[in-house]
C-alpha positions as CSV (number, residue, x, y, z in Angstrom):
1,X,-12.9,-18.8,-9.3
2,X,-13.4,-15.1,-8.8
3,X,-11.0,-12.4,-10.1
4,X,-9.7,-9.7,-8.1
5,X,-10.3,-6.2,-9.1
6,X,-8.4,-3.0,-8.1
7,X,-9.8,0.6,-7.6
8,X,-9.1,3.7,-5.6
9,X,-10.1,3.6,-1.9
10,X,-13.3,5.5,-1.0
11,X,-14.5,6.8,2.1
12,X,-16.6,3.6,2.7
13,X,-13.7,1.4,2.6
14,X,-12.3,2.7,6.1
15,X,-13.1,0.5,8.2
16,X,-12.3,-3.0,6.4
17,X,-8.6,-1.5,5.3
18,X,-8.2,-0.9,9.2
19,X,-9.2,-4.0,9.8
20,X,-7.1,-5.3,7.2
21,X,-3.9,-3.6,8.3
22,X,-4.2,-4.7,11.6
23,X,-2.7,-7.5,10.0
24,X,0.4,-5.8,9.6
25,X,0.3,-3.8,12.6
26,X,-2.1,-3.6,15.6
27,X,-4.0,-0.6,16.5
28,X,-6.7,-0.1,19.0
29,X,-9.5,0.9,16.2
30,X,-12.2,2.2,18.4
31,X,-9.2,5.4,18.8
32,X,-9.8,5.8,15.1
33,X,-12.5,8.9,14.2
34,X,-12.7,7.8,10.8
35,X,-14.4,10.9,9.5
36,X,-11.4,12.9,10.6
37,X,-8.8,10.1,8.9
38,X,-10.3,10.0,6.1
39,X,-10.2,14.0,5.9
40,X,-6.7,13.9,6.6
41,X,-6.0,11.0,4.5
42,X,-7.5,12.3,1.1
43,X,-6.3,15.6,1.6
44,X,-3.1,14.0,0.7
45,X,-2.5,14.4,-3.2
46,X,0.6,12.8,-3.2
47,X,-0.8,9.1,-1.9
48,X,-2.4,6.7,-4.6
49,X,-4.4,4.1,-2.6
50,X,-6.2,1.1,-4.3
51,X,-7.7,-1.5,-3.0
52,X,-8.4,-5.4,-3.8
53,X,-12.1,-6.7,-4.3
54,X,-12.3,-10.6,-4.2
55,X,-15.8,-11.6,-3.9
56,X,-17.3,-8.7,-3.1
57,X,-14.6,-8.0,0.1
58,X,-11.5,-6.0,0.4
59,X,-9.2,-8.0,0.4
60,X,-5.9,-6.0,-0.2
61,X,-4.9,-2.5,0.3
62,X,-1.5,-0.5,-0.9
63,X,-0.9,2.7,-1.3
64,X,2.3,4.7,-3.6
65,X,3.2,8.0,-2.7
66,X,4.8,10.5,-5.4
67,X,7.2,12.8,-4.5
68,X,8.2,15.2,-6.6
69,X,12.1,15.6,-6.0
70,X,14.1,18.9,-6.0
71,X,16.0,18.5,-9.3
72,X,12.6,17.8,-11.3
73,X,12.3,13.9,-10.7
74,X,9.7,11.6,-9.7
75,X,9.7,9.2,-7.4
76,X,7.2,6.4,-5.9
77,X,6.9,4.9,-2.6
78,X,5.5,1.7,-1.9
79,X,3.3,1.5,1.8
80,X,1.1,-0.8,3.6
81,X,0.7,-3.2,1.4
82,X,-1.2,-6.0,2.7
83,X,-3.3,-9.0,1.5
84,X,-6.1,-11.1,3.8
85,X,-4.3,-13.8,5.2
86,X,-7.8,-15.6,4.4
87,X,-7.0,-15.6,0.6
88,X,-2.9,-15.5,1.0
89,X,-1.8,-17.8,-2.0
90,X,-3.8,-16.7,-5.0
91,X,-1.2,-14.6,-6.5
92,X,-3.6,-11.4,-5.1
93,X,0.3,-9.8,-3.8
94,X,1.8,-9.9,-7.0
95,X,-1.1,-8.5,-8.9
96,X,-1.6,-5.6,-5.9
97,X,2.5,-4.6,-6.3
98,X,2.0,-4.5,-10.6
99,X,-1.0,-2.2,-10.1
100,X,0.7,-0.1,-7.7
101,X,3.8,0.1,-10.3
102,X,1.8,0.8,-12.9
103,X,0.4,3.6,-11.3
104,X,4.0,4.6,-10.0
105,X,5.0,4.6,-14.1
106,X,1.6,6.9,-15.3
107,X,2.8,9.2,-12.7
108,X,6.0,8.8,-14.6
109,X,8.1,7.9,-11.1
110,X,11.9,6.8,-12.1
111,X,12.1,4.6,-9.3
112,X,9.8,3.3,-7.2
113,X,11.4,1.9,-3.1
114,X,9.4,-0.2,-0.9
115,X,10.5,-1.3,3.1
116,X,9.5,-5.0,3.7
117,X,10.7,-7.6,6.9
118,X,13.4,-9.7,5.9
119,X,11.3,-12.5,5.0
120,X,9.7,-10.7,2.1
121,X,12.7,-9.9,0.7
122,X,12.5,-12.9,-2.2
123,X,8.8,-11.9,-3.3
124,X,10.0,-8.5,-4.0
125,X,12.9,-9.4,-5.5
126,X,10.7,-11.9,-7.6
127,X,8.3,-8.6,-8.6
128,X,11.2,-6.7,-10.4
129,X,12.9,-5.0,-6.8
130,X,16.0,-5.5,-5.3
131,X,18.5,-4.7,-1.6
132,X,19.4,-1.6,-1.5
133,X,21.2,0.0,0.7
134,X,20.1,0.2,4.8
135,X,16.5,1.3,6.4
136,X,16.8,3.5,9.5
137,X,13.6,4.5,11.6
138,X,13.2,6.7,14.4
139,X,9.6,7.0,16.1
140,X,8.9,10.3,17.4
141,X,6.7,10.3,20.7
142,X,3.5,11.9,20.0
């Protein structure tokens, strides 16, 4: 069997990690000018985005954003992460989420929080995370 290997996005990967996310949330992706995304995207310092080859695909993306807090602290944010449900059940989740900590830790973040559905709650919990406290969202209207 093939082994998954991580690495930073790169501008080529675009389109298959919008395809990919659509599996966590639909978008209309012939809106998307991906030359002016990805502008926007990597002129963001503060994201760290890998992505998951599995024969020769991307197959999983996540992303941990630093923030550098007001009293000198460092702390991570887990987004998007999401695996192909074509190759769901190979452990590829739990190897994505240790990258993405490990990354949080060389960036030395003393906490790390992620937002997941309800259902997720025990495969977090079973990667080292645990309930706390209450998510609030509001969408703004663009």
């Amino acid at each position: 069997m093939s082994e998954i290997f991580f690495r930073n996005i790169i501008e080529s990967d675009m389109k298959e990690v919008s395809i990919l996310l659509n599996q966590l949330k639909e978008m209309d992706l012939s809106s998307i000018n991906y030359n002016d995304a990805w502008n926007r995207f990597i002129s963001n310092s503060s994201s760290n985005s890998i992505v998951g080859i599995f024969e020769d695909k991307v197959v999983a993306y996540g992303s941990i954003v630093v923030e550098n807090k007001i009293r000198g602290e460092v702390a991570g944010h887990i987004e998007d992460i999401v695996v192909d449900d074509r190759v769901r059940g190979k452990m590829l989740g739990v190897k994505l989420v240790k990258e993405l900590v490990e990354i949080g830790k060389s960036k030395g973040c003393y906490r790390i929080t992620l937002f997941c559905d309800k259902k997720l709650i025990q495969f977090y919990e079973r990667n080292g995370f645990e309930v706390n406290n209450v998510m609030m969202k509001s969408y703004l209207k663009s």
